[in-house]
Structures are given as C-alpha cells and as structure tokens.
C-alpha positions in Angstrom: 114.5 62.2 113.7 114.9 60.0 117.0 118.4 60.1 118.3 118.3 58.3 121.2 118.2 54.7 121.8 114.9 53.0 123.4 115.7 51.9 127.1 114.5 48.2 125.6 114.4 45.0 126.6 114.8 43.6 123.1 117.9 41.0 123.1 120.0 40.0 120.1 118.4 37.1 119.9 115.4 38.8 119.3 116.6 41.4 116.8 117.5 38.3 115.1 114.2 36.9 115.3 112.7 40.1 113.8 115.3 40.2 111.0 114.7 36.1 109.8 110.4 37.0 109.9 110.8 40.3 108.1 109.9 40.6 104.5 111.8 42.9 102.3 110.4 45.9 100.1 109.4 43.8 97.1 107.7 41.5 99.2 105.8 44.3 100.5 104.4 45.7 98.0 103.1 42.1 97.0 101.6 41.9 100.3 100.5 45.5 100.0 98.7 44.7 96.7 96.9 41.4 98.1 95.5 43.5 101.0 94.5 46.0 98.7 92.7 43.3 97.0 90.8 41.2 100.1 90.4 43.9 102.6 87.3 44.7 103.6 87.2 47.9 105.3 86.6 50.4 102.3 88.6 53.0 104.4 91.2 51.3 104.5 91.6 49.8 101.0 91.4 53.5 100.0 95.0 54.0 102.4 96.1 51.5 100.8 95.2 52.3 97.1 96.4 56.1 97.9 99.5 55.0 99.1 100.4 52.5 96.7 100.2 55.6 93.6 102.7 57.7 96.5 105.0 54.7 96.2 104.9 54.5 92.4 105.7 58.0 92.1 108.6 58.3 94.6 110.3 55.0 93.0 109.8 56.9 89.8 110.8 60.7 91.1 113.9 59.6 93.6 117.4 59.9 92.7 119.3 59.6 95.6 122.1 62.4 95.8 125.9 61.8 95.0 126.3 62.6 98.8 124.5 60.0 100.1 125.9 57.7 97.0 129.3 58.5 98.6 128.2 57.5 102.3 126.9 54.0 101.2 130.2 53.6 99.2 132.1 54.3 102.4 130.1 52.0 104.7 132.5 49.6 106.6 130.9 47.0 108.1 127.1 45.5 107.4 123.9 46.9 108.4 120.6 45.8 108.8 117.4 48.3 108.7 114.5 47.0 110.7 111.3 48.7 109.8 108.1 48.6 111.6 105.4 49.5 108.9 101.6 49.2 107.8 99.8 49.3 104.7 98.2 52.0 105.5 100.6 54.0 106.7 100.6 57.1 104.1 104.3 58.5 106.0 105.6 54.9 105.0 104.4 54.9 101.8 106.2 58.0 101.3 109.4 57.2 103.2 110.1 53.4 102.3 110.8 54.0 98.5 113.5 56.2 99.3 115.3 53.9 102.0 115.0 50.9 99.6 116.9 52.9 96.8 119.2 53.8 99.3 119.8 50.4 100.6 119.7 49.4 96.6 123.2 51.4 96.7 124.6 49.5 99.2 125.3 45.8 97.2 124.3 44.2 100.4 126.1 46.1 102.5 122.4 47.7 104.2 120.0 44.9 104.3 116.2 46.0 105.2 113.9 44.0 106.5 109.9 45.1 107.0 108.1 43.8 110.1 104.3 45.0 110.2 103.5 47.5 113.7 100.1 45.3 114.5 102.0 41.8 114.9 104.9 42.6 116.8 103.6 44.7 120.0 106.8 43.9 121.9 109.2 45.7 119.4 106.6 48.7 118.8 106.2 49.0 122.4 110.2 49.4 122.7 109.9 52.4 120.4 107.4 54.4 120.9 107.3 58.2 119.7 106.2 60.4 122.8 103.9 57.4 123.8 102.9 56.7 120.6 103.0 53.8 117.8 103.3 56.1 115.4 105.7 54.2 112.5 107.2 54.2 110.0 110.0 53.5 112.9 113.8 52.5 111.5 116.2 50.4 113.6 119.1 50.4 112.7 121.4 47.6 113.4 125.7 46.7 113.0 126.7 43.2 111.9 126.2 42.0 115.4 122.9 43.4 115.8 123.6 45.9 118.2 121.4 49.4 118.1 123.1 52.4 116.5 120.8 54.2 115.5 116.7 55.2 114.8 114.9 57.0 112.6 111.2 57.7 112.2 108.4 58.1 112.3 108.7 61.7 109.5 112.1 63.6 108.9 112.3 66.1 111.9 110.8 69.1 109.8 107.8 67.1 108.8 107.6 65.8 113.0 107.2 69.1 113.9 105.1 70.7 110.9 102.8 68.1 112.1 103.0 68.5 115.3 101.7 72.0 114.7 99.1 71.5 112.3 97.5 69.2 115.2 97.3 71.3 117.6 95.4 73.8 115.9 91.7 73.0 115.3 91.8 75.0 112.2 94.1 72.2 110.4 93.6 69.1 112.4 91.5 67.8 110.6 93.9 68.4 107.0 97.3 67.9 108.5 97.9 65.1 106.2 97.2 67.5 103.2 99.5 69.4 104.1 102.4 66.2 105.4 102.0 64.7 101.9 102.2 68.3 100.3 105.5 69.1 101.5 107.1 65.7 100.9 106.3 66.3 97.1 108.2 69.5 97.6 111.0 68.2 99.8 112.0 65.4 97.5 113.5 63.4 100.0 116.0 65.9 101.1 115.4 65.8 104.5 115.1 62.1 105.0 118.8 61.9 103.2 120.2 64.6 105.5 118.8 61.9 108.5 119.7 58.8 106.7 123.1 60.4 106.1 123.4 61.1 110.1 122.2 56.9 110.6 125.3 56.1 108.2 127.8 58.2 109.5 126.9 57.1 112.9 127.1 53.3 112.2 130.8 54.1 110.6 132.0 55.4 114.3 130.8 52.1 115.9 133.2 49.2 116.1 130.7 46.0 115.9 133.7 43.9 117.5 133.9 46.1 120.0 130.5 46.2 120.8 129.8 42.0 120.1 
C-alpha cells in the first residue's frame, strides 16, 4: 500500500475535473463489455474476457467483513475514491469489485469514480509506483477534495510477492499465475486491512480545516 502523498501538481480544481469525467463501476463494466466486443487486438480482448470472469466471481465471492462494515458506518464526512484503471488491467479486475461493495456500504458517503490510466497522463504521472504506471492506483479524496490518502497498485503482500517473483528468471514469466492465485486465497483480506487504514485515516482529517 502507498502511504505517502505524490509531491503533485494536481489542483482542486482539477481533482474536480477528474471526479465530473469519471465513470462509476457500473459504467465500467459497460464500457468493459463494448471493448470486449470492438477491440481488435486479440491479446487484449483475451485481458479483457479473463478479467471480466475475475470480476464476476469476486462480486459473487465478496462479503465484506463486519469490521470494515463498522468503519463505513463511522465515516464522518464524504469521500470520493478516484481510480485510475484499464480494461486490461487483471490487478483491477480483481481489486475494483471489492472497493465498489465497499463504497456500496457507504449510502453515499464514499463516492468512486473510474478515470482510465491511457487518457489522463497528467494524473498517472503524479502517481507513479517506483517510476512506474502501474494501476489500479486509488486517490482518495475529503469533501473538499484534498488528498488523504492512496492505495494501489496490489495490497502490500501481493506488491512484494511480485516484486519477487520478477526478479527471478525462473518465475518472471508466471508471476501473474501466481498474483491471481493468491488473491483467490486471500479473499480480499488484505485489501480490507488497507482500505480499513484509507478510512481511518480520512476520519482523523478535518476537511474544514484543511478547505
């Protein structure tokens, strides 16, 4: 998980900008599907295809737990979760499910909002992983759309299971095997302990302090 903030030059105004052109998860997956459908790189239309049977079965398999049930609950003030994503992407595919039930729990209270990595250079550019544009990358924003927190682009266990797995020529080339492996076994669990982190984080902030 990525703790510290980006040194960026992203303004309000253009967290706001971000927020009114992102889609939300429903749309999505509706845009997901007609790429899918009129893409015409085979490789990726088999991402996409792949990754729209990992959303289908972590909508199905995810409950979130009663403690992260009681964080939303407790939420003071209104949050907004910017996500830079892709079709593609097989660590969104896994990983966006979960924060939309999450957000779900929220009545309104956590408000995501999808922006696509390959369109929006500036803001990908801002938060980089170790040089990288490695997504799925969460913002996450208070009420007056200041930065308090970030999360992505893998809970921290996965980061670093790949991490390893890349560095040795025996499993470069299968890493994502083995990524996609463990989050059928994790179930989430270590995205909620982060998510939980992002929440209690944004309840220590004081937006009219910080507006």
């Amino acid at each position: 998980m990525t703790t510290a903030f980006a040194n960026t030059v992203i303004k309000k105004g253009d967290y706001k900008d971000y927020l009114q052109k992102g889609i939300s998860y429903h749309q999505y997956k509706q845009q997901m599907a007609e790429d899918l459908a009129l893409n015409v790189d085979l490789k990726i239309k088999e991402y996409i295809n792949l990754n729209q049977r990992r959303m289908h079965r972590v909508e199905k398999t995810y409950t979130p737990s009663s403690e992260i049930v009681t964080l939303v609950n407790n939420l003071k003030h209104k949050t907004y979760w910017l996500i830079l994503t892709e079709h593609w992407c097989g660590d969104a595919s896994q990983t966006l499910p979960a924060l939309n039930a999450i957000a779900e729990l929220s009545e309104g209270k956590i408000e995501i909002k999808l922006v696509y990595r390959d369109q929006n250079d500036e803001l990908m550019n801002t938060y980089l992983t170790n040089g990288t544009k490695s997504i799925p990358k969460l913002i996450h924003l208070d009420e007056h759309l200041n930065v308090t927190g970030i999360w992505g682009p893998r809970p921290t266990v996965a980061q670093k299971m790949v991490k390893q797995l890349k560095t040795n020529p025996a499993t470069a080339a299968t890493y994502a095997n083995e990524v996609h492996l463990w989050y059928a076994k994790n179930k989430q669990q270590e995205l909620e302990k982060e998510v939980a982190q992002l929440l209690f984080r944004a309840n220590l902030f004081c937006p009219d302090c910080l507006s």
